[in-house]
BATIKE-479174 format. One record per residue: x, z, y of N, C-alpha, C, CB in turn; residue in three letters. Coordinates in steps of 0.001 Angstrom, whole numbers, plus 500000, padded with zeros to 6 digits. Atoms other than C-alpha are relative to their C-alpha. Glycine has a CB too. Layout:
residues N
     n.c1     n.c3     n.c2    ca.c1    ca.c3    ca.c2     c.c1     c.c3     c.c2    cb.c1    cb.c3    cb.c2    aa
        X        Z        Y        X        Z        Y        X        Z        Y        X        Z        Y   ALA
...
//
This chain:
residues 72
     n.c1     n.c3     n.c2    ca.c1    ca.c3    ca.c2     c.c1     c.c3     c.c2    cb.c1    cb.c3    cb.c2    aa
   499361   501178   499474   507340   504125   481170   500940   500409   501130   498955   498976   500486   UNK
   498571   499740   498870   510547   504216   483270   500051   499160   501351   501541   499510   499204   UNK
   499810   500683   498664   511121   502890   486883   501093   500082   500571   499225   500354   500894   UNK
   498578   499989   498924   514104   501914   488452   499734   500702   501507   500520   498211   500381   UNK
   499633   499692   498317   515045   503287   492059   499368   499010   500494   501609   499985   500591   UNK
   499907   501805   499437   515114   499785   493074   498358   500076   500435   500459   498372   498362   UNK
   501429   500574   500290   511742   498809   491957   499184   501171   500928   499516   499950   498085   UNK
   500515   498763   499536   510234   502317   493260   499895   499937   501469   500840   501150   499563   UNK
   499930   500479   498163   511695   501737   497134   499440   498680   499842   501800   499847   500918   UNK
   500820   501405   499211   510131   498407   497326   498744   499993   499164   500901   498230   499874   UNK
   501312   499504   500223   506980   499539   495897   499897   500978   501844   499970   501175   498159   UNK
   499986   498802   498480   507293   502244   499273   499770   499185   500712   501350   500912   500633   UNK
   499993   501006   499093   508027   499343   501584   499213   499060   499939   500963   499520   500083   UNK
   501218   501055   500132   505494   497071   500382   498868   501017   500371   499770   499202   498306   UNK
   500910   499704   499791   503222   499727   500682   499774   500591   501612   499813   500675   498973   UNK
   499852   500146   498375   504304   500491   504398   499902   498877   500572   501151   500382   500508   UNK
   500479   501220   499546   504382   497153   505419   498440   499728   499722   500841   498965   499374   UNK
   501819   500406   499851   500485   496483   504056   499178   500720   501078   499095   500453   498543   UNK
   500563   499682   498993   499833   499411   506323   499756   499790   500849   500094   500428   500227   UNK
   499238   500103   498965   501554   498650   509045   498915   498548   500264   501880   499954   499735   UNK
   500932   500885   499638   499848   494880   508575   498604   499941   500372   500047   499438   499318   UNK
   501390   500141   499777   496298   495476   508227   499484   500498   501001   499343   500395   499139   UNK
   500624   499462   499128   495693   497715   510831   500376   499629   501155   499993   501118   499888   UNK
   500254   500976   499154   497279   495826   513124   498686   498924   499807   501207   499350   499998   UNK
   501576   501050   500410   494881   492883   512049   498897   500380   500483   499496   499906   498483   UNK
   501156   498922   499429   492365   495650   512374   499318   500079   501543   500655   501383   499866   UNK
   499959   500376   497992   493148   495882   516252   499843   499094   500304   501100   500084   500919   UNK
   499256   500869   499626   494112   492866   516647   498488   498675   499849   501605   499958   498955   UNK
   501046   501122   499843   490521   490885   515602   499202   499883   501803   498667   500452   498664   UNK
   500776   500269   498776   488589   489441   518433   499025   500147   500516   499900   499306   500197   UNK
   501973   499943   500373   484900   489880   519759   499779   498655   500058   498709   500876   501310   UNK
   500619   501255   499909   483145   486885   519667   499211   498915   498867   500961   499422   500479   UNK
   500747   500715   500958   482548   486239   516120   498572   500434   499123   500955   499774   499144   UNK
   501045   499783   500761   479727   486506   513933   500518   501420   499400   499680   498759   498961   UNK
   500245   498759   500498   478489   489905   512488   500843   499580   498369   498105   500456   500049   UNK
   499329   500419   501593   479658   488567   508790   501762   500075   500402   499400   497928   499336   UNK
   498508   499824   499947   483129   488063   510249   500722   500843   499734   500403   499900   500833   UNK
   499444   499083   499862   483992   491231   510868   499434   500922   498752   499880   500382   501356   UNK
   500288   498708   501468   482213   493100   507409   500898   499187   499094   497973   500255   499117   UNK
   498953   500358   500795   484208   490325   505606   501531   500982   499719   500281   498727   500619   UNK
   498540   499772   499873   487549   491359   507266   500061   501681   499870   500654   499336   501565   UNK
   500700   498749   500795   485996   494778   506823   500555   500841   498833   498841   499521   499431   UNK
   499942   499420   501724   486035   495058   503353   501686   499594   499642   498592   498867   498630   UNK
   498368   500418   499917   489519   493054   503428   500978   500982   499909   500373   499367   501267   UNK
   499205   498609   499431   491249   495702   505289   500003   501011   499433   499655   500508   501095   UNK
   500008   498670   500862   489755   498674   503221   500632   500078   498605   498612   500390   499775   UNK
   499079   499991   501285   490915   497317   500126   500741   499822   499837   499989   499635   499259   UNK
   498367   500328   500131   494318   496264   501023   500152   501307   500493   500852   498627   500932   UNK
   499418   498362   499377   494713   499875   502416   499579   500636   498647   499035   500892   501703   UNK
   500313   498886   501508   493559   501528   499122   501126   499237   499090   497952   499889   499043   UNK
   498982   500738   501191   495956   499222   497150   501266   499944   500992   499430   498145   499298   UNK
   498715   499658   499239   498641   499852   499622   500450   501649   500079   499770   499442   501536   UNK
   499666   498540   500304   498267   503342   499159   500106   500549   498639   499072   500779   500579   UNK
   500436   499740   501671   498001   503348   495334   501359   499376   499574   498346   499054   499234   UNK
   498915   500621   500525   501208   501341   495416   500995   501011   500716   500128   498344   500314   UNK
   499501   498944   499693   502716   503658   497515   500431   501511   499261   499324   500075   500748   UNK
   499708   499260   500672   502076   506496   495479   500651   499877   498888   499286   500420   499918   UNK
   499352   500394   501170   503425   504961   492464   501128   499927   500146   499675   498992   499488   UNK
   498690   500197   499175   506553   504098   494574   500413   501175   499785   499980   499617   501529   UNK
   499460   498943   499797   506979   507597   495429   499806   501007   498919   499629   500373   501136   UNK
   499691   499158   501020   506384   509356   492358   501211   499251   498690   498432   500400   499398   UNK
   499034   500513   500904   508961   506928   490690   501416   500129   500800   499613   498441   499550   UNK
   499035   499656   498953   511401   507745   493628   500346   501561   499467   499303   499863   501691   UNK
   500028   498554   500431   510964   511802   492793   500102   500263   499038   499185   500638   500185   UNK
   500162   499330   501347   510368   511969   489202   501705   499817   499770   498752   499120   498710   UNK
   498666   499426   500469   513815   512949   487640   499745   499625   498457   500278   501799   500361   UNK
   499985   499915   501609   514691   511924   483624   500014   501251   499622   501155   499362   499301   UNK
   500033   498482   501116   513611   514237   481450   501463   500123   499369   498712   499832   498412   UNK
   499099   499508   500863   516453   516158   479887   499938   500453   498923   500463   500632   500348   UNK
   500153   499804   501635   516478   516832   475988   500529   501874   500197   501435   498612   498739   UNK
   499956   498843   500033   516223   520730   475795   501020   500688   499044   498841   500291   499827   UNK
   498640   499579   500869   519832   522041   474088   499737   501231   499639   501449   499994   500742   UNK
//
């Protein structure tokens, strides 16, 4: 399957931006709430960072990969 440029950089940037979001978030929660709060937002955070990095890589190996050339 083929990937545009296009599509490829904003796969990258989506997957920088999720970073960039969650871990702010990360910092950024409060003390005060319940123990559940924070394993919720927890698990939240870990899996938007694994799917921000999985989109990432996809990004960037569709950025690098080069068309195959037909061997003359």
């Amino acid at each position: 399957m083929q990937m545009s440029r296009k599509i490829a950089g904003f796969l990258v940037a989506l997957a920088a931006f999720m970073i960039f979001e969650w871990i702010s978030l990360g910092f950024n929660l409060a003390d005060g709430h319940p123990t559940a709060f924070y394993v919720v937002h927890g698990i939240l955070i870990a899996v938007n960072l694994v799917l921000a990095i999985v989109l990432g890589v996809i990004g960037l190996r569709g950025l690098v990969k080069r068309p195959e050339r037909p061997l003359v």
